[in-house]
C-alpha positions in Angstrom: 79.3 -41.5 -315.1 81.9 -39.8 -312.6 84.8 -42.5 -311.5 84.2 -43.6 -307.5 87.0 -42.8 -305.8 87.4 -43.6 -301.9 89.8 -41.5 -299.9 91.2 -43.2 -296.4 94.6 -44.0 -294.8 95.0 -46.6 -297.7 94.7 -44.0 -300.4 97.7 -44.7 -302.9 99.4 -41.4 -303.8 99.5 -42.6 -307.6 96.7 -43.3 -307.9 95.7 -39.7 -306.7 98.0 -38.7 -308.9 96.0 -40.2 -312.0 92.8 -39.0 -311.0 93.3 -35.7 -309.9 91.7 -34.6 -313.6 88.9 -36.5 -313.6 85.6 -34.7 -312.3 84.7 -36.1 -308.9 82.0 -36.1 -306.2 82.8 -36.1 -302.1 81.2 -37.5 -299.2 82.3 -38.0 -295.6 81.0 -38.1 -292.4 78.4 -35.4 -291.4 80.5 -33.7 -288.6 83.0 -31.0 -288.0 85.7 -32.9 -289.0 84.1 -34.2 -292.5 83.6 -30.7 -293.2 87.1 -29.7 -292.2 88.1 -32.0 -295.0 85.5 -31.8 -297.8 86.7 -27.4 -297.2 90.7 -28.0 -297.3 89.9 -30.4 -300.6 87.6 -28.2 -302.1 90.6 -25.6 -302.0 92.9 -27.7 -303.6 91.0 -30.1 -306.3 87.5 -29.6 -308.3 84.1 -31.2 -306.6 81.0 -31.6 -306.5 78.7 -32.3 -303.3 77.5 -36.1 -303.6 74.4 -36.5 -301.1 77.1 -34.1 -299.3 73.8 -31.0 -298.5 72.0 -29.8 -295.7 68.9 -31.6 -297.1 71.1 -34.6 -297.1 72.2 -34.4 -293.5 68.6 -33.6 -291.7 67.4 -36.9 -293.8 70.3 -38.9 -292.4 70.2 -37.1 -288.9 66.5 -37.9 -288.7 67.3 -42.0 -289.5 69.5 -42.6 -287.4 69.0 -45.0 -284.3 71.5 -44.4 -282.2 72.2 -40.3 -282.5 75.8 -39.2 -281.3 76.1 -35.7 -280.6 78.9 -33.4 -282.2 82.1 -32.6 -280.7 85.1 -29.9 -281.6 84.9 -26.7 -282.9 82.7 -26.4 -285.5 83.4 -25.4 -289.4 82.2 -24.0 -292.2 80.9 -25.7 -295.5 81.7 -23.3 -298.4 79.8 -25.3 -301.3 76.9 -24.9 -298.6 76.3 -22.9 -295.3 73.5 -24.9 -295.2 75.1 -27.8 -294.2 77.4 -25.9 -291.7 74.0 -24.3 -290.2 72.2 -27.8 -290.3 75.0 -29.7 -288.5 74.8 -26.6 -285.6 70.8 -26.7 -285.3 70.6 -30.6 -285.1 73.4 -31.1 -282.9 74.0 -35.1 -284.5 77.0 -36.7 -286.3 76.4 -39.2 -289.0 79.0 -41.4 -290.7 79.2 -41.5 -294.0 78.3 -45.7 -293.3 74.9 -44.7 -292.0 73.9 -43.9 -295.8 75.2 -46.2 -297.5 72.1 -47.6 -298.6 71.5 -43.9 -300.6 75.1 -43.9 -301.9 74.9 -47.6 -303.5 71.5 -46.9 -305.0 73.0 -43.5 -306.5 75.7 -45.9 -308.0 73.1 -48.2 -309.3 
C-alpha cells in the first residue's frame, strides 16, 4: 500500500522532507491550475496518476450537478495529454472533493 499523503497550505516541510522517498500517487482538482501543479511536481519528485486520467475526469465532469466552467490559460498534462485534451473538449472544472466518494473506496 502507497502512504496517503495530502498536500495544502498546512503541509509541514518535515514531513515532506521524510516522505519524499516513498513512492506516491497525486490528485488535485481537474483544472488548469491542478495541472499546473501535478506538471511542476512531477518535475521535481516521482508519481504516479491516482484517478488523476482523462478517463477519470469525463467520469467526474459527467457527475457533476452544478458544472463550473474553466478559467486561465490552459496547461499541459505530461503523464497524459489526455487529460490536457479532455479538460479543453469538456470545458468543466472539478474539485478534487467532488470524488471523494472514488478516492475513499480506492483507500478501502
Amino acid at each position: 500500500m502507497h502512504p496517503l499523503q495530502c498536500s495544502g497550505p498546512l503541509l509541514s516541510c518535515e514531513n515532506s522532507r521524510r516522505t519524499l522517498a516513498e513512492p506516491r500517487r497525486n490528485l488535485g482538482d481537474f483544472d488548469w491550475g491542478g495541472l499546473r501543479i501535478a506538471a511542476t511536481l512531477l518535475r521535481h519528485v516521482p508519481w504516479q496518476p491516482w484517478h488523476c486520467t482523462a478517463a477519470d475526469y469525463r467520469m467526474a465532469a459527467a457527475t457533476a450537478t452544478t458544472p463550473v466552467p474553466l478559467s486561465g490559460p490552459p496547461a499541459e498534462s505530461p503523464w497524459e495529454p489526455g487529460l490536457a485534451r479532455a479538460l479543453t473538449d469538456i470545458g468543466h472544472r472539478v474539485e478534487e472533493e467532488a470524488v471523494l466518494g472514488t478516492l475513499l473506496a480506492d483507500l478501502g
